[in-house]
Legacy VTK file of the C-alpha trace (Angstrom):
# vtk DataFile Version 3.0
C-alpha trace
ASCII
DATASET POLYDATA
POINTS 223 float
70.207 -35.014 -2.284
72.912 -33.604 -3.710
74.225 -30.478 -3.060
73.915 -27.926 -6.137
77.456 -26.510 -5.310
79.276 -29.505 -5.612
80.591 -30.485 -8.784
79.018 -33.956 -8.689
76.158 -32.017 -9.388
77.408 -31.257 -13.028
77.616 -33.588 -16.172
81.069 -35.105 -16.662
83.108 -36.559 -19.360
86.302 -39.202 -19.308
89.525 -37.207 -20.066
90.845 -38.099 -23.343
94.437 -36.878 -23.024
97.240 -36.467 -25.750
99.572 -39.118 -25.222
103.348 -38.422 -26.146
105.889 -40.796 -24.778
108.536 -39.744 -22.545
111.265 -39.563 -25.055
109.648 -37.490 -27.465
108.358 -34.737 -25.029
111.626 -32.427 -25.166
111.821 -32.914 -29.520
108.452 -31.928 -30.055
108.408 -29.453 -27.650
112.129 -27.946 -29.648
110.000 -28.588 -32.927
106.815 -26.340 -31.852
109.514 -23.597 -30.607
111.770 -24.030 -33.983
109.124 -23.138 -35.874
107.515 -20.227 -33.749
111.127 -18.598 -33.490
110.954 -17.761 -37.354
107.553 -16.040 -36.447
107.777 -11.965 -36.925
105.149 -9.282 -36.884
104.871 -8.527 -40.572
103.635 -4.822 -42.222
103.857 -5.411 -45.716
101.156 -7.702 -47.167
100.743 -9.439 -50.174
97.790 -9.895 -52.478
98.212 -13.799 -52.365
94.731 -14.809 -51.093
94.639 -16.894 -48.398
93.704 -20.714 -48.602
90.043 -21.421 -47.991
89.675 -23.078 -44.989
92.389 -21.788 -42.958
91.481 -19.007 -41.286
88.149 -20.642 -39.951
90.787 -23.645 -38.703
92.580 -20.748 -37.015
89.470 -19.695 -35.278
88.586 -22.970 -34.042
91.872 -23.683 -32.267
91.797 -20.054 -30.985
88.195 -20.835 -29.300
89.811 -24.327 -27.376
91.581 -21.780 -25.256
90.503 -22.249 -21.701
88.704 -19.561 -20.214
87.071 -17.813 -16.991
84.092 -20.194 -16.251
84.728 -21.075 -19.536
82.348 -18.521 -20.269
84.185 -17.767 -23.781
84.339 -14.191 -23.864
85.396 -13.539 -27.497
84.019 -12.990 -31.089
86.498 -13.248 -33.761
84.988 -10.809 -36.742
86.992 -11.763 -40.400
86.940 -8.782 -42.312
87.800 -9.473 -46.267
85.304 -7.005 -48.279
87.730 -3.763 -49.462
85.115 -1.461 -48.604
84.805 -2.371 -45.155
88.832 -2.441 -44.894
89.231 0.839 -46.250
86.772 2.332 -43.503
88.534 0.376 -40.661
91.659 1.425 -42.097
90.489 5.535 -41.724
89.487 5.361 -38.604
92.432 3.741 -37.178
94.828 5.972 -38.539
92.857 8.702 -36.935
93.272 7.214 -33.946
96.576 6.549 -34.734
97.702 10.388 -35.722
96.094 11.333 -32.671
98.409 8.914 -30.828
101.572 9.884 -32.515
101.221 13.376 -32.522
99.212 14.342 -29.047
98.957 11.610 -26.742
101.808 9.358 -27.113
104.750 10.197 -24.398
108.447 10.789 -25.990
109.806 7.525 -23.858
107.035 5.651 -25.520
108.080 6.885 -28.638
111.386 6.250 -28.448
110.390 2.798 -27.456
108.361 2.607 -30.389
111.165 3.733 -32.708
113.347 0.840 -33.482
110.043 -1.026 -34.577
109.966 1.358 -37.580
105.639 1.902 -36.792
103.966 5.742 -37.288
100.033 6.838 -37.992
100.152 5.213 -41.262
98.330 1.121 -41.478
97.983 0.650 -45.057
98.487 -2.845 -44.046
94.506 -3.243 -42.759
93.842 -2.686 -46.548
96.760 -4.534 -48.110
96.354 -7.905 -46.021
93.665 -10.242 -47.759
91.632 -10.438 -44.067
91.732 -8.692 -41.062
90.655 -10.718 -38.094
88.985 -8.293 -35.512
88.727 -9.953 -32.112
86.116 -8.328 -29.287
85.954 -8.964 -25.694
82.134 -10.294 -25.193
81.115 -8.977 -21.809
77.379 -8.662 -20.321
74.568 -8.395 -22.426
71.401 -9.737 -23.659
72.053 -12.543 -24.993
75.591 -12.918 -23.206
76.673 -13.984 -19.694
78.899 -11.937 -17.327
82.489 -12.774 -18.105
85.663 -13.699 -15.791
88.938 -12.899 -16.186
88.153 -11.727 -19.487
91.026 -9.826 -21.072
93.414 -13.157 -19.854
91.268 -15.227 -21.365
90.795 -13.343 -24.612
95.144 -12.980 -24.620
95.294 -16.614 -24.564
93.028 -17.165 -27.499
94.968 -14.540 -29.404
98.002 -16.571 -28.805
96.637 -19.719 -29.960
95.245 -18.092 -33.226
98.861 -16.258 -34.290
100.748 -19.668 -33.519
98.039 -21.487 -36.103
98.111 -18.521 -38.266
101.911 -19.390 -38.476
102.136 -23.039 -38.416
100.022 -22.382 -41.757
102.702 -20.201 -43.372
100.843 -16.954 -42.644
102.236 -13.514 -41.125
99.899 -11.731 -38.875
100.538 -8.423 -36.861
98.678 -7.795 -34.054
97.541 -3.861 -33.492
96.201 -2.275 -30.937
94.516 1.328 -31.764
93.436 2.985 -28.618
90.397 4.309 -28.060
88.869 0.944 -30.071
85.404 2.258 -29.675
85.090 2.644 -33.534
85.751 -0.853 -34.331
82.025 -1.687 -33.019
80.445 0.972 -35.995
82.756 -0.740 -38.733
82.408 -4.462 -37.529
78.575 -3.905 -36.683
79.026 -5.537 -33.360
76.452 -4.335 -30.032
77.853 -2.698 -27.088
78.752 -5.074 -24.855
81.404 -6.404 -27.376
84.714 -4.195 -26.895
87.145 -5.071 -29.230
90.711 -5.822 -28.050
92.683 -6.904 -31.178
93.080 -5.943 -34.965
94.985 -9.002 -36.585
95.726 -8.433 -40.278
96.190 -11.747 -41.834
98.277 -12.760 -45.157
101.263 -13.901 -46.831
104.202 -11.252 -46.456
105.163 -9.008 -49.325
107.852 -10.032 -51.750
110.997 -8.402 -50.029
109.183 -7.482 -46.641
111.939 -6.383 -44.627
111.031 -6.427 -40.610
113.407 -4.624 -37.756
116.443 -6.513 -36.540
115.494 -7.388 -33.424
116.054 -10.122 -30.943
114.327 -12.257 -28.246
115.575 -12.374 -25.001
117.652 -15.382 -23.718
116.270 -18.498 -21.825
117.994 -17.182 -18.693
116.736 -13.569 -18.791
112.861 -14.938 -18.752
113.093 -18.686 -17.014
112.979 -18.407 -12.698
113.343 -22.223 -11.391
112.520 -22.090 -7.915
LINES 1 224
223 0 1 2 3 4 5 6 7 8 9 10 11 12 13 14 15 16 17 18 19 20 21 22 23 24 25 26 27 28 29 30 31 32 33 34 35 36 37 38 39 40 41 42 43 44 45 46 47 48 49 50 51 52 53 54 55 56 57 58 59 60 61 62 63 64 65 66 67 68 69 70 71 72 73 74 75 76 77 78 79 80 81 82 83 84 85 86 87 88 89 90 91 92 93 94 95 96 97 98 99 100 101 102 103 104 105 106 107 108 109 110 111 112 113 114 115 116 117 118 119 120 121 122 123 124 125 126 127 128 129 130 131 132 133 134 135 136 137 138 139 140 141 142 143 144 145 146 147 148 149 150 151 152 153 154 155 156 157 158 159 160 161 162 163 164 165 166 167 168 169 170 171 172 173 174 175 176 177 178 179 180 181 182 183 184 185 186 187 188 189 190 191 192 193 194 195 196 197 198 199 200 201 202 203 204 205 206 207 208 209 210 211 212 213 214 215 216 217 218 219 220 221 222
């Protein structure tokens, strides 16, 4: 008999891995980054519509991202009708005002400062989508979760990095409290949502803030 802890006990399938020889590991690994280095947040949003397909290719890679008992904890809620980005765009910038005005510290502010950001997100009405993404936690018709905010980060990550290998800016905000988002994205309770990603091609003449990355050295520890 075998024993229902062990993982013989479970279906398995025959790795199928990627296979990239030796001596083209480093230059595709320098062609991912040269590409993701031109990535920046973006605030000013075009009217271009966005390519049919994409975003739902976006998804898809996002959802590949390993997770806690690969449970898949997320629900990625594309938001394109005006109406609906009008009223998610009021009730964040109450949150926002809130933020700016009462809750927010002055160091945080000052943090906040070279970035150029206030109350004011007319980008969640400018940008042809807006890609909501909720934490899925324990409900009816969901399991319980692990690890679920790391595995919900690492999704993110994998959707801005397709978002920009397609030629799209993104920005990723972060209202707090998010509680509203459920009401506007008619999503059930145990859904919390985590991320508002506005999605498009930048402006003509979007400017963003001169900043800069930090060097190899200052985040690489070889032990």
């Amino acid at each position: 008999m075998v024993d229902s802890a062990s993982p013989t006990a479970h279906p398995t399938v025959e790795l199928r891995p990627m296979t990239v020889p030796a001596h083209e590991a480093e230059a595709r690994a320098r062609s991912f980054h040269d590409v993701m280095a031109l990535r920046r947040t973006v605030r000013d949003y075009s009217t271009r519509p966005i390519p049919d397909g994409v975003v739902e290719w976006a998804v898809r890679v996002a959802a590949t991202a390993p997770s806690g008992a690969h449970v898949q904890p997320w629900r990625f809620v594309v938001i394109t009708d005006p109406e609906r980005k009008r009223r998610l765009r009021e009730a964040a910038e109450a949150e926002e005002r809130e933020f700016y005005t009462h809750r927010a510290s002055a160091e945080w502010l000052a943090a906040l400062a070279p970035i150029g950001t206030d109350w004011r997100k007319p980008f969640l009405e400018d940008a042809p989508a807006v890609i909501v993404v909720f934490e899925v936690h324990k409900g009816p018709d969901s399991p319980r979760p692990y690890y679920t905010k790391e595995s919900v980060g690492i999704a993110v990550g994998l959707l801005l990095a397709t978002l920009h290998q397609a030629g799209l800016a993104t920005l990723t905000h972060t209202p707090s409290p998010m509680r509203f988002l459920n009401e506007v994205c008619d999503r059930p309770a145990e859904e919390r949502a985590a991320y508002v990603i506005p999605v498009g091609y930048p402006a003509e003449h979007a400017r963003v803030p001169d900043l800069h990355r930090k060097e190899l050295g200052d985040v690489l520890v070889r032990l």
